[in-house]
C-alpha positions in Angstrom: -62.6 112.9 -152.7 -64.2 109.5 -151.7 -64.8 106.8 -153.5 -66.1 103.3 -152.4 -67.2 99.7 -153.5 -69.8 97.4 -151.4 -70.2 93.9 -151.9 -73.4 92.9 -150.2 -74.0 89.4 -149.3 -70.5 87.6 -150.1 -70.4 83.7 -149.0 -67.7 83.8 -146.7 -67.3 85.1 -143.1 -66.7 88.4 -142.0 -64.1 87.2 -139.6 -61.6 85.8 -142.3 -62.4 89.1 -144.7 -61.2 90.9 -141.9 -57.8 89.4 -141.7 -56.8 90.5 -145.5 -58.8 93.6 -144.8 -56.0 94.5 -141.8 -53.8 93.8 -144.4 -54.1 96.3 -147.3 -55.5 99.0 -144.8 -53.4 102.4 -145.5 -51.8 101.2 -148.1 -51.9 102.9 -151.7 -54.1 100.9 -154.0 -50.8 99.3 -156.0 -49.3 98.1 -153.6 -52.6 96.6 -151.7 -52.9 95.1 -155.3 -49.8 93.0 -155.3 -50.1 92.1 -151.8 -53.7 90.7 -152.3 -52.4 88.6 -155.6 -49.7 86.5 -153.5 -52.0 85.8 -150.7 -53.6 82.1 -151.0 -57.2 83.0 -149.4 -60.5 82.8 -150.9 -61.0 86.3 -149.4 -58.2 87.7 -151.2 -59.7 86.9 -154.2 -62.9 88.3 -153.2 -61.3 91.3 -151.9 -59.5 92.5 -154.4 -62.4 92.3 -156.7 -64.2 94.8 -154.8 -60.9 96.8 -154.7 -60.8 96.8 -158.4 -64.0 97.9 -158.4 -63.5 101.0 -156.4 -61.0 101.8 -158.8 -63.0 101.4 -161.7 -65.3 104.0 -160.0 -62.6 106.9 -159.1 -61.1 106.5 -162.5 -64.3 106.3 -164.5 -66.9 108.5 -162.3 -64.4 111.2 -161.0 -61.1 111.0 -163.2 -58.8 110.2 -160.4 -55.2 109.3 -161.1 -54.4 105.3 -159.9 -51.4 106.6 -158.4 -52.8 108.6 -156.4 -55.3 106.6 -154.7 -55.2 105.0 -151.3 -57.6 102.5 -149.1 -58.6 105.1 -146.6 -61.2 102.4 -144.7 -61.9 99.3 -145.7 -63.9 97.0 -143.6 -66.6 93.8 -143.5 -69.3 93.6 -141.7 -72.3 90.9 -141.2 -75.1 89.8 -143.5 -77.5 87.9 -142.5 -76.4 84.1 -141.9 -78.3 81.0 -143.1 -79.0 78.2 -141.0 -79.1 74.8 -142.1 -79.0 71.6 -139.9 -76.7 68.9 -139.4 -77.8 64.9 -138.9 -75.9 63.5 -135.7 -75.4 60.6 -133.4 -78.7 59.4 -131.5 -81.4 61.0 -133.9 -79.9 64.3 -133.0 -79.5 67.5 -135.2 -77.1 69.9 -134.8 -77.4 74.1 -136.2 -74.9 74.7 -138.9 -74.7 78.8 -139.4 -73.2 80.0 -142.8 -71.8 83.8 -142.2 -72.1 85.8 -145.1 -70.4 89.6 -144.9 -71.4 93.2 -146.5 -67.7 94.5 -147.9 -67.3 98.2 -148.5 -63.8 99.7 -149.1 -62.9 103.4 -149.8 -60.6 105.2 -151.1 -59.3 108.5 -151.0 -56.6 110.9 -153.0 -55.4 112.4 -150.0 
């Protein structure tokens, strides 16, 4: 069984997502947990949001046990990025890109 979580179109980049996201991957979903809470990141925070979130949906939608469960992919890619510009020296203007990232996790009992 497979369950997952998306978060479509969170502020942040998909580069620093992926570096809790290497993180937790593997690992069962209580100890991804507790690793997540220590970290100082705005993505942690983020991340284990949508984690919870997947659990909600195993436990509620297919009865699964908590133990049981484990981050079986877990990955963010990128949403579209808004562009905004930037006043500089000499009447110049400069492109300021804001990433945003799609974040899916999944889990599985296996």
């Amino acid at each position: 069984m497979k369950v997952s979580a998306t978060l479509k179109y969170a502020r942040i980049s998909p580069q620093k997502c992926r570096l809790i996201m290497h993180v937790i991957r593997g690992n069962e979903v209580l100890h991804a947990l507790r690793t997540i809470k220590f970290m100082p990141q705005k993505a942690a925070r983020i991340i284990a949001k949508v984690l919870e979130s997947a659990v909600a949906n195993a436990e509620n939608n297919f009865g699964a046990d908590l133990d049981d469960l484990k981050i079986s992919q877990a990955y963010a890619d990128q949403a579209p990025t808004i562009k905004r510009f930037r006043a500089r020296a000499r009447g110049r203007g400069t492109r300021i890109l804001k990433r945003n990232s799609h974040i899916t996790i999944e889990l599985s009992d296996d």
